[in-house]
Biopython code that builds the backbone (N, CA, C, O; Angstrom):
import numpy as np
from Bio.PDB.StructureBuilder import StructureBuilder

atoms = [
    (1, "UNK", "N", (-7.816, 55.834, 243.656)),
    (1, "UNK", "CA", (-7.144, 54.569, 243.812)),
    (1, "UNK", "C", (-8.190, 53.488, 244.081)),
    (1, "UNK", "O", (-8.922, 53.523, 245.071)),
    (2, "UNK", "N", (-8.226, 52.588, 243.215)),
    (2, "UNK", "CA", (-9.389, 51.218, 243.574)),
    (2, "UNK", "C", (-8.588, 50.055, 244.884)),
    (2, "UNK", "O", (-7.426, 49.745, 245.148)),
    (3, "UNK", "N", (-9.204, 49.890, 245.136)),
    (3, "UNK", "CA", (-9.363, 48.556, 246.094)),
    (3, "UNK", "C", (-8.732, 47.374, 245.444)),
    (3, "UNK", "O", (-9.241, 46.967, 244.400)),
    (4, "UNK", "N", (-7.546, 46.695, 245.998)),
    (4, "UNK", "CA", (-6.995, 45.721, 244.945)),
    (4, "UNK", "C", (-8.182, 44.230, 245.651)),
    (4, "UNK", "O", (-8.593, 44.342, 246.806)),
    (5, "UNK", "N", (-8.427, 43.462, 245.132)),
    (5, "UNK", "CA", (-9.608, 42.124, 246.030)),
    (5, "UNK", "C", (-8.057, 41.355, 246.241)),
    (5, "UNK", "O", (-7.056, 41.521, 245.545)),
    (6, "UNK", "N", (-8.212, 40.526, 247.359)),
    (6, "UNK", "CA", (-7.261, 39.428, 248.133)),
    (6, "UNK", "C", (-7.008, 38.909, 246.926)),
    (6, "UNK", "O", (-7.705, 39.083, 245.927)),
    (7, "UNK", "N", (-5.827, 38.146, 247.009)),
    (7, "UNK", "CA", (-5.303, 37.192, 246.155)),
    (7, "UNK", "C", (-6.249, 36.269, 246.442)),
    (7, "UNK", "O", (-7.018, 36.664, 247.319)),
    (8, "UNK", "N", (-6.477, 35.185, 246.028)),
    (8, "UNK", "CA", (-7.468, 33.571, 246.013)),
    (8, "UNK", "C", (-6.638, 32.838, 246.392)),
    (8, "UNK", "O", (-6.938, 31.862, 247.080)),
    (9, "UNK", "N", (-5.390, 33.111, 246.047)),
    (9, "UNK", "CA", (-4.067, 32.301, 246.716)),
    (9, "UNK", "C", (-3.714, 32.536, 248.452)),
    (9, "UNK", "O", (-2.812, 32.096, 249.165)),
    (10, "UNK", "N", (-4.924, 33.475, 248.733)),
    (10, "UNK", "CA", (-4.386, 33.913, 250.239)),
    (10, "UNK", "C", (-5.372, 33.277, 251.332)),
    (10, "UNK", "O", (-6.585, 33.473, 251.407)),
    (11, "UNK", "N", (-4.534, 32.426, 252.211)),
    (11, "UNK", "CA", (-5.670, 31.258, 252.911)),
    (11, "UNK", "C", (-6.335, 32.157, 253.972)),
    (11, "UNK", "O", (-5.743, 33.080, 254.532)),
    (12, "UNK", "N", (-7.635, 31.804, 254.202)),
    (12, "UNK", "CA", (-8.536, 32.086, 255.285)),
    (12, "UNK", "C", (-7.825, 31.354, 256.781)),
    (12, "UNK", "O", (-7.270, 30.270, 256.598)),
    (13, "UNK", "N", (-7.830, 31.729, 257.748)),
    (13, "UNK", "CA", (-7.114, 31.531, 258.763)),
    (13, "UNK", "C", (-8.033, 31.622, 259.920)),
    (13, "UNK", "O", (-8.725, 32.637, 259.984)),
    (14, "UNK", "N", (-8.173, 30.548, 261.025)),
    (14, "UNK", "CA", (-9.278, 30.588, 261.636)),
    (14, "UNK", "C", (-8.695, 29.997, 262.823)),
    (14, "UNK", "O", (-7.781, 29.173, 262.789)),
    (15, "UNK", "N", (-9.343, 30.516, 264.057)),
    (15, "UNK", "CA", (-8.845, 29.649, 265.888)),
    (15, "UNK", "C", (-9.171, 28.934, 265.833)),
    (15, "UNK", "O", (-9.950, 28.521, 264.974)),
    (16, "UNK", "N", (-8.733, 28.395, 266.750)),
    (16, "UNK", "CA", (-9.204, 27.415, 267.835)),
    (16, "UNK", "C", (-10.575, 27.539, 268.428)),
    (16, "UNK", "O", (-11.357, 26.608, 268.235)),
    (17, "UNK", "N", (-11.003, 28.693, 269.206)),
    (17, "UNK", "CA", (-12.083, 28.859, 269.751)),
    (17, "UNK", "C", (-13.232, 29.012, 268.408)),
    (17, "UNK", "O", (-14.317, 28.495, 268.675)),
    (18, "UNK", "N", (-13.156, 29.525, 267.280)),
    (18, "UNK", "CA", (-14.124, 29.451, 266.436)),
    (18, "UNK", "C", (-14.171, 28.523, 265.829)),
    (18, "UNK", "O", (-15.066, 28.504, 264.984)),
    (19, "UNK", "N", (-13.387, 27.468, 265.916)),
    (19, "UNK", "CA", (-13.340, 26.152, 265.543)),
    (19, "UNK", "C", (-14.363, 25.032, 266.421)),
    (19, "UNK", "O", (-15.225, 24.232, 266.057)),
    (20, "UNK", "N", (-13.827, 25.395, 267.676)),
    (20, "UNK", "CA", (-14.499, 24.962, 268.324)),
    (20, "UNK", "C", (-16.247, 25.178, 268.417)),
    (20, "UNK", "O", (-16.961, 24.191, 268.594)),
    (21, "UNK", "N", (-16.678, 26.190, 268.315)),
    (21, "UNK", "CA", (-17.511, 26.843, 268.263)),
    (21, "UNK", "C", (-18.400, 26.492, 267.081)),
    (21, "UNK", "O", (-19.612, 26.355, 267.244)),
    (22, "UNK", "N", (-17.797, 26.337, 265.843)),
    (22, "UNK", "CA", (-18.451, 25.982, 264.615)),
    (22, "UNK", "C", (-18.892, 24.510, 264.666)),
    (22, "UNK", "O", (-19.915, 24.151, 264.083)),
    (23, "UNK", "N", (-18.000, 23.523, 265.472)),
    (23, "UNK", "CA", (-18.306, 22.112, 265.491)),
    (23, "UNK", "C", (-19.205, 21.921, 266.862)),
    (23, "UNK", "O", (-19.860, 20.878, 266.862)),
    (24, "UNK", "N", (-19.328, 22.654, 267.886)),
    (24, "UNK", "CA", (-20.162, 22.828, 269.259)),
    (24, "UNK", "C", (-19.322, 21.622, 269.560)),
    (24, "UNK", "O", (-19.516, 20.587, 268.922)),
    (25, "UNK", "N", (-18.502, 21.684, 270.390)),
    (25, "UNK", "CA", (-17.865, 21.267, 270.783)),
    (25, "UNK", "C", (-17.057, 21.749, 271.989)),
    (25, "UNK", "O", (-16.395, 22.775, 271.835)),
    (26, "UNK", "N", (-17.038, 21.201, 273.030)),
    (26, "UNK", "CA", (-16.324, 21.748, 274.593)),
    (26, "UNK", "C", (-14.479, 21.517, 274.610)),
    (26, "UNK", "O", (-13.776, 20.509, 274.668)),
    (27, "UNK", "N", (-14.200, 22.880, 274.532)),
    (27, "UNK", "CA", (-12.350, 22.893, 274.688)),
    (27, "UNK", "C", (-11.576, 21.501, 275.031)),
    (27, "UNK", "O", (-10.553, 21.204, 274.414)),
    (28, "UNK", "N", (-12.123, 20.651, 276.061)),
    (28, "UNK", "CA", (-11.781, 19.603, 276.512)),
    (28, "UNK", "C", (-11.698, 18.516, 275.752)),
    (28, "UNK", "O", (-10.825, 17.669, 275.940)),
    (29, "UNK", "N", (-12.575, 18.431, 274.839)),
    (29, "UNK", "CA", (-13.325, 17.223, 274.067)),
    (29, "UNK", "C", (-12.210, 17.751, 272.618)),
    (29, "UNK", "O", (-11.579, 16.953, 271.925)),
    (30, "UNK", "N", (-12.210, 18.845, 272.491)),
    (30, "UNK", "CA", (-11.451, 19.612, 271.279)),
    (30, "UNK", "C", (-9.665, 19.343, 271.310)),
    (30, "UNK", "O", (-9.089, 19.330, 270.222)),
    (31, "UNK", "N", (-9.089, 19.195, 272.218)),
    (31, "UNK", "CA", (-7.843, 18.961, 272.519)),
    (31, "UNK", "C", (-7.446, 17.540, 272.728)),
    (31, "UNK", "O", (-6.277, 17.157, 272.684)),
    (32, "UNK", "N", (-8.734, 16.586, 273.015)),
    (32, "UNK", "CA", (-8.428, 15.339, 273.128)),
    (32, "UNK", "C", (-8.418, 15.005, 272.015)),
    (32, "UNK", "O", (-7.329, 14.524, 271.704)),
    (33, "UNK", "N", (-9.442, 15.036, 270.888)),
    (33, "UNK", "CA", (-9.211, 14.685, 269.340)),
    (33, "UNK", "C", (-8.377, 14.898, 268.808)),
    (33, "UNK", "O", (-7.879, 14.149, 267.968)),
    (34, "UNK", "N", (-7.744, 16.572, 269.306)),
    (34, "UNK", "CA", (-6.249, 16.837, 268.687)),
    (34, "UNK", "C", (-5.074, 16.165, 268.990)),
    (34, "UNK", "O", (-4.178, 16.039, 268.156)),
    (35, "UNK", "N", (-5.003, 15.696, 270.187)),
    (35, "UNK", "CA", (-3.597, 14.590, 270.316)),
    (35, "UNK", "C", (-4.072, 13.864, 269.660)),
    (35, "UNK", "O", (-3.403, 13.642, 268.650)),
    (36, "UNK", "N", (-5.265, 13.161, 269.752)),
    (36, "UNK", "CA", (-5.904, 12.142, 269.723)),
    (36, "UNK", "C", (-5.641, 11.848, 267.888)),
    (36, "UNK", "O", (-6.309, 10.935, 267.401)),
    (37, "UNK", "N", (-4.785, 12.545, 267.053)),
    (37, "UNK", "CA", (-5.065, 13.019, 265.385)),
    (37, "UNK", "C", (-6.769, 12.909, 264.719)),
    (37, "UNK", "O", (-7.145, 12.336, 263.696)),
    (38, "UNK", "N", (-7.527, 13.650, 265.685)),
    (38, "UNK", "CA", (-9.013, 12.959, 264.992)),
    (38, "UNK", "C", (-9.811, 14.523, 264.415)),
    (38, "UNK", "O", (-10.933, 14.759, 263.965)),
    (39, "UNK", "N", (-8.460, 15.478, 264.730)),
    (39, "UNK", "CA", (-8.582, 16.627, 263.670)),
    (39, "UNK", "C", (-7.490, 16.636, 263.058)),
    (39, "UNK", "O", (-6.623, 15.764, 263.125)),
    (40, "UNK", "N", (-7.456, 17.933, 262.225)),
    (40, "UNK", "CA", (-6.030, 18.266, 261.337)),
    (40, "UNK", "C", (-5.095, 19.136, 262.102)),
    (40, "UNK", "O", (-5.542, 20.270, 261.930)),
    (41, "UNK", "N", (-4.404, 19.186, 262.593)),
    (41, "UNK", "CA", (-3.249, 19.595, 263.452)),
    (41, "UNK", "C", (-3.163, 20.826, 262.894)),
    (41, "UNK", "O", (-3.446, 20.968, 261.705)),
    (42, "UNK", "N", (-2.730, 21.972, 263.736)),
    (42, "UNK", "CA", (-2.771, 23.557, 263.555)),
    (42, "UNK", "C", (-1.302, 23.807, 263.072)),
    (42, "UNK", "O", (-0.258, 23.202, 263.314)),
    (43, "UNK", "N", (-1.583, 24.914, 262.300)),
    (43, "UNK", "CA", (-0.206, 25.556, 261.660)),
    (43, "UNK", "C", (-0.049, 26.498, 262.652)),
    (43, "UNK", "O", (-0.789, 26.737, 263.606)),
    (44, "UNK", "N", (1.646, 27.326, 262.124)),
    (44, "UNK", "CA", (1.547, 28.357, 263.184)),
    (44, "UNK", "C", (1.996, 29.816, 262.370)),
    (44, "UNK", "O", (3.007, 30.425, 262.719)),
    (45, "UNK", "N", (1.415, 30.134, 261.626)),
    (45, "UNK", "CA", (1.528, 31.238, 260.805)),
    (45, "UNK", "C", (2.317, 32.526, 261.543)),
    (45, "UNK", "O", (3.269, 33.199, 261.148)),
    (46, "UNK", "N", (1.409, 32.596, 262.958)),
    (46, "UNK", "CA", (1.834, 33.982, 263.269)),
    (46, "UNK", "C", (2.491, 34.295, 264.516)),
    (46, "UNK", "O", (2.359, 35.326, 265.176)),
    (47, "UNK", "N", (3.491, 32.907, 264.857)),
    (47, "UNK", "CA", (4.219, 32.551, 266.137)),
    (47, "UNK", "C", (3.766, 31.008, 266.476)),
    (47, "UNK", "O", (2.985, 30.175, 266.017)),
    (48, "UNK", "N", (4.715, 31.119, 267.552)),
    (48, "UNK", "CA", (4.552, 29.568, 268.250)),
    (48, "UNK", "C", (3.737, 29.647, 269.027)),
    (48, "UNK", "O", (3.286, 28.502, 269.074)),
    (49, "UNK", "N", (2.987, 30.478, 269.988)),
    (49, "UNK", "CA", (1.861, 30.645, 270.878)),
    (49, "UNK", "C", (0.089, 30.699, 270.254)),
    (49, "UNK", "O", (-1.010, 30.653, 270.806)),
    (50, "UNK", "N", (0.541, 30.810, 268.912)),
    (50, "UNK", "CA", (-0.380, 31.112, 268.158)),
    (50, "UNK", "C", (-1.400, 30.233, 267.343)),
    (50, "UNK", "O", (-1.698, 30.755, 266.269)),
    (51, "UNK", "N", (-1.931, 29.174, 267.563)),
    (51, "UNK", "CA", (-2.289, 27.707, 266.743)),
    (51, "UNK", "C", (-2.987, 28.480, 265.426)),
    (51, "UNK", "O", (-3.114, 29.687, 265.631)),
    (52, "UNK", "N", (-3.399, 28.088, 264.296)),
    (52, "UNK", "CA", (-4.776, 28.488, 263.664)),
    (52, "UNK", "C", (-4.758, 27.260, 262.636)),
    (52, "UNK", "O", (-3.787, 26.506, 262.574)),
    (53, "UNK", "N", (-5.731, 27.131, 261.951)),
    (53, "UNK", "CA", (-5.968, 26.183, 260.894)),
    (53, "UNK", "C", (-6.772, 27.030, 259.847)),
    (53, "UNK", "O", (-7.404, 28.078, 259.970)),
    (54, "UNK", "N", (-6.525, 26.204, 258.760)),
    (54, "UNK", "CA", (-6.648, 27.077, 257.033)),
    (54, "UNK", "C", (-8.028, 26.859, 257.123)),
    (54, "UNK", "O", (-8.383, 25.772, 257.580)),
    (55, "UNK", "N", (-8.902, 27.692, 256.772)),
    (55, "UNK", "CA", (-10.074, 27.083, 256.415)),
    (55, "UNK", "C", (-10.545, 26.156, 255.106)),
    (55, "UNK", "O", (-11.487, 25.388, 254.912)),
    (56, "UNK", "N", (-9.621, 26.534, 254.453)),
    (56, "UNK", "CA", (-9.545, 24.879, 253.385)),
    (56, "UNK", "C", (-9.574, 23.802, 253.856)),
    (56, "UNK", "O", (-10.379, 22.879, 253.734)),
    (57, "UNK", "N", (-8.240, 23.964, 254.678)),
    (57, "UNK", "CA", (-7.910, 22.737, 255.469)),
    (57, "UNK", "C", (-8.828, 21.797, 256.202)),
    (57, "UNK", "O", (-8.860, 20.578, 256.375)),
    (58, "UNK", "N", (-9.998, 23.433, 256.782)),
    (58, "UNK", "CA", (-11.332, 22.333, 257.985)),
    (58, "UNK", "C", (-11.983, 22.003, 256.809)),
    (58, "UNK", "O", (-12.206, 20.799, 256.685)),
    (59, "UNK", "N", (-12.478, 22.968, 255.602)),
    (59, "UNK", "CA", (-13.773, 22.653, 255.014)),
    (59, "UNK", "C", (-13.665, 21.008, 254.285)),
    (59, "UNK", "O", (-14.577, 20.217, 254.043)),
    (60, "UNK", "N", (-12.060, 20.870, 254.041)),
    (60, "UNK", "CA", (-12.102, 19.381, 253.517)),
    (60, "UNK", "C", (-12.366, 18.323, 254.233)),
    (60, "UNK", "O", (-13.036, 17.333, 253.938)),
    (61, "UNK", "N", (-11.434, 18.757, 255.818)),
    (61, "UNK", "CA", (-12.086, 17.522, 256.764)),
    (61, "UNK", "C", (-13.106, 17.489, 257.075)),
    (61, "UNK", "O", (-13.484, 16.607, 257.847)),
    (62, "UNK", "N", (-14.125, 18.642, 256.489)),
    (62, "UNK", "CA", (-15.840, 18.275, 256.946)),
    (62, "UNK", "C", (-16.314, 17.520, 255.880)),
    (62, "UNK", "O", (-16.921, 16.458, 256.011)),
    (63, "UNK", "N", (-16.028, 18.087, 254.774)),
    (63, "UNK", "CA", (-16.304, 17.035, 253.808)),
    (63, "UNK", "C", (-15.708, 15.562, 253.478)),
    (63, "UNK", "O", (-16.195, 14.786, 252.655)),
    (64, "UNK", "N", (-14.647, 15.343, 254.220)),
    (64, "UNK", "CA", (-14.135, 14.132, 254.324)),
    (64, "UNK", "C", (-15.300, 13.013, 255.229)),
    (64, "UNK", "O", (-15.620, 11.877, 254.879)),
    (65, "UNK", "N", (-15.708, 13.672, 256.303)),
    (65, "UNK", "CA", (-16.162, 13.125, 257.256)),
    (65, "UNK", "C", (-17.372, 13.299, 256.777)),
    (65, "UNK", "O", (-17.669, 12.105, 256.795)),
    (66, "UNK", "N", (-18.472, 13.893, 256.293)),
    (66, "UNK", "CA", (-19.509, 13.892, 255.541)),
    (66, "UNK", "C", (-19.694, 12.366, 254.388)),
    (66, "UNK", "O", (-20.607, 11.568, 254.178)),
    (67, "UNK", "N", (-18.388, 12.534, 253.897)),
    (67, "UNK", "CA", (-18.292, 11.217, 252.159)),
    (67, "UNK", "C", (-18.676, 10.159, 253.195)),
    (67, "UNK", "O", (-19.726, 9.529, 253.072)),
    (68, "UNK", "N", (-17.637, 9.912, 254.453)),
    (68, "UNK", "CA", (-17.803, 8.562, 255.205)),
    (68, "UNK", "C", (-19.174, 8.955, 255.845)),
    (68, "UNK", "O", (-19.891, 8.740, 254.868)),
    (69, "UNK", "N", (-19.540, 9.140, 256.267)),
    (69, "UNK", "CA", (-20.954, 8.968, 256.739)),
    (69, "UNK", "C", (-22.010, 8.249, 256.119)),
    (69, "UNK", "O", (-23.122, 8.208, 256.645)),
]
sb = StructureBuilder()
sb.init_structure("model")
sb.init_model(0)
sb.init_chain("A")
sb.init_seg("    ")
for serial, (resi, resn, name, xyz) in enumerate(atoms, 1):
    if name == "N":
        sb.init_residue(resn, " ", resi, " ")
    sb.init_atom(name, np.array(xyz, "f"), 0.0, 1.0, " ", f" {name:<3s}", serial, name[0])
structure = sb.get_structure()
């Protein structure tokens, strides 16, 4: 039996804390931008306790924020 590869249609799914982590950024400073809308607001794929964001979703707002620079 072979290995079927992921669909391409199937989103990468990523925390909070590795979010945080990827931008070096302190939890505090990370939650104020988020009310604040100065990130992209979290889905909740896998419950309501559960935040995550697409990694599409960040890689565009890095590149969004990259164009303006």
């Amino acid at each position: 039996m072979q290995a079927q590869p992921l669909s391409p249609a199937s989103p990468v799914w990523i925390q909070g804390p590795r979010l945080r982590q990827r931008w070096a950024i302190s939890n505090s400073t990370f939650y104020a931008k988020l009310r604040a809308g100065l990130i992209p607001a979290p889905e909740y794929p896998f419950g309501p306790a559960k935040p995550y964001w697409r990694m599409e979703v960040i890689e565009q707002f890095e590149a969004s924020k990259k164009a303006a620079a």
